[in-house]
C-alpha positions as CSV (number, residue, x, y, z in Angstrom):
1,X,75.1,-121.8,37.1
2,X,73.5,-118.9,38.8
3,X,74.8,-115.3,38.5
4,X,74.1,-114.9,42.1
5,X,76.5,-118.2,42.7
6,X,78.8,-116.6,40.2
7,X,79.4,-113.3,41.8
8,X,79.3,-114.4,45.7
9,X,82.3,-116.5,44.4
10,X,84.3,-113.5,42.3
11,X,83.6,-111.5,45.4
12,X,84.8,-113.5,48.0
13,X,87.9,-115.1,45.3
14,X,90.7,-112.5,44.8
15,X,93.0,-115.1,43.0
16,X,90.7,-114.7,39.8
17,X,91.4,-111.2,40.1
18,X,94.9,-111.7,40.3
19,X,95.2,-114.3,37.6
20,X,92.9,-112.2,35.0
21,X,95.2,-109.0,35.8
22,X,99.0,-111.1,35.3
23,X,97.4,-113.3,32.1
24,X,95.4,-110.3,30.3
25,X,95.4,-107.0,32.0
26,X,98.7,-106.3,32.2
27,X,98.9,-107.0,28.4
28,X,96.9,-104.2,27.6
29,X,97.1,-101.0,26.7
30,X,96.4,-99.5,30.5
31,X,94.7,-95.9,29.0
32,X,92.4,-98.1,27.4
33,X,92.0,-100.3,30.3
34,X,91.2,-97.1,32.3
35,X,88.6,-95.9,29.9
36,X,86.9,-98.6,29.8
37,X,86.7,-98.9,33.5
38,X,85.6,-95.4,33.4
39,X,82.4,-96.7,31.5
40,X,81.5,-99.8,33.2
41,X,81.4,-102.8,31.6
42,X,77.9,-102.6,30.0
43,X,79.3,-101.5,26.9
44,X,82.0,-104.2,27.0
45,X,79.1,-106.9,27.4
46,X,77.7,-105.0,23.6
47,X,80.7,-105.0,22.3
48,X,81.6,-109.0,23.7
49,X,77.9,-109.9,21.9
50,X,78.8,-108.1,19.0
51,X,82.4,-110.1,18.7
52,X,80.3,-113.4,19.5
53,X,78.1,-112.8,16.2
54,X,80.3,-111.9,13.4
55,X,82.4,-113.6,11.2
56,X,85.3,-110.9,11.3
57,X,86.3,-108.1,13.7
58,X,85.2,-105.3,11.8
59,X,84.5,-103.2,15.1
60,X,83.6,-99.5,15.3
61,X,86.3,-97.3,16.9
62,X,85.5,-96.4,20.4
63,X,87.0,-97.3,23.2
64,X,85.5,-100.8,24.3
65,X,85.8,-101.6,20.3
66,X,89.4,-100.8,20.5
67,X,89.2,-102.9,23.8
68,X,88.2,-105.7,21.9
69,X,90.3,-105.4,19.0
70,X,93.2,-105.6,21.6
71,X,91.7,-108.6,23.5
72,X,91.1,-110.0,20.3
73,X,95.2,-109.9,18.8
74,X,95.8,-111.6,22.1
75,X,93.9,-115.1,21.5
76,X,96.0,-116.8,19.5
77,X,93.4,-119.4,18.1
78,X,91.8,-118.7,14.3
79,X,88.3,-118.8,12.2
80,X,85.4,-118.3,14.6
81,X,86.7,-119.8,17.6
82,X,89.1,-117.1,18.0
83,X,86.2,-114.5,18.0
84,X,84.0,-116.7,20.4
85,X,87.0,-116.8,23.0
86,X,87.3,-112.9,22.5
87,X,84.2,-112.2,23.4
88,X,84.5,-115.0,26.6
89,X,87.7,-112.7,27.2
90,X,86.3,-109.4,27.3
91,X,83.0,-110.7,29.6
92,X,86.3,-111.9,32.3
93,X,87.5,-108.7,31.7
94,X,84.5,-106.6,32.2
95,X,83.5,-108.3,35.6
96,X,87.0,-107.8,36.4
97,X,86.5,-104.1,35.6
98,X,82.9,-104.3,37.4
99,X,84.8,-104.7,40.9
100,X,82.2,-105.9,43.8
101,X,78.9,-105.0,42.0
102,X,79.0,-108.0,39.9
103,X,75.4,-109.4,40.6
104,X,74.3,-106.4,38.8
105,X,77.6,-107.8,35.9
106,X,76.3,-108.2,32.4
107,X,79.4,-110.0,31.7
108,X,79.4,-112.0,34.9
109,X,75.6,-112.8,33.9
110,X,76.8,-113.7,30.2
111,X,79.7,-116.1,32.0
112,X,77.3,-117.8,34.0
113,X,74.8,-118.7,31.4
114,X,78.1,-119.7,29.0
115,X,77.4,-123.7,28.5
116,X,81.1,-124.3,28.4
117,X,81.3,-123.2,32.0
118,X,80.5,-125.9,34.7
119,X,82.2,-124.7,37.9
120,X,82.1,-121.8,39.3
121,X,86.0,-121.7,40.5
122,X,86.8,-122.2,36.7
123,X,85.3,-119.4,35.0
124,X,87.7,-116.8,34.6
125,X,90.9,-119.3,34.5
126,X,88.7,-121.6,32.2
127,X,88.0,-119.3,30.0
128,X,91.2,-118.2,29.7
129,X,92.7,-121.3,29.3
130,X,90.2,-122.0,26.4
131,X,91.1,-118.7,25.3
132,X,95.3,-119.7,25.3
133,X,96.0,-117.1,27.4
């Protein structure tokens, strides 16, 4: 899908906001939800590739690596798919965090090229459904 398609949708949608908040948000720490917003979400989409590529969280210890550490306890799946889903997580989060300016979204541009994601009313619920959240 297009990120242009992506983000009109998130824009116009506030149910993915809503959903996102009650299944992830709200089970994390809120300072560090703050800080993060605080930085935009660029960092989160570095930190969400990092995750992506690894073979363990071994993560440095800022605040969108503590971010992701967090995310990260939450997905309750093992191995490599649990740090695939992570990073999936923390892109929902970060164009979550991004608000309206989410054509400009690294993480709303990493969830619309993401392979596993067909239509455009299931990405964030989707992914956290894969995620079993």
């Amino acid at each position: 899908m297009r990120v242009e398609e992506l983000a009109a949708f998130l824009r116009a949608d506030r149910a993915w906001r809503e959903d996102v908040h009650r299944r992830l948000v709200a089970r994390l720490d809120q300072h560090l939800v703050r800080a993060a917003r605080g930085a935009g979400c660029g960092p989160i989409a570095l930190v969400a590739e990092e995750l992506a590529g690894q073979a363990s969280v071994d993560l440095g210890p800022g605040v969108h690596y503590r971010l992701a550490k967090a995310v990260h306890a939450l997905v309750p799946l093992v191995g490599a798919a649990r740090l695939r889903q992570s990073a999936r997580v923390l892109r929902v989060l970060g164009a979550y965090l991004c608000g309206e300016d989410l054509a400009a979204c690294p993480c709303a541009e990493a969830l619309a090229r993401d392979p596993w994601q067909r239509e455009v009313a299931r990405v964030a619920p989707g992914v956290l459904d894969a995620a079993g959240l």
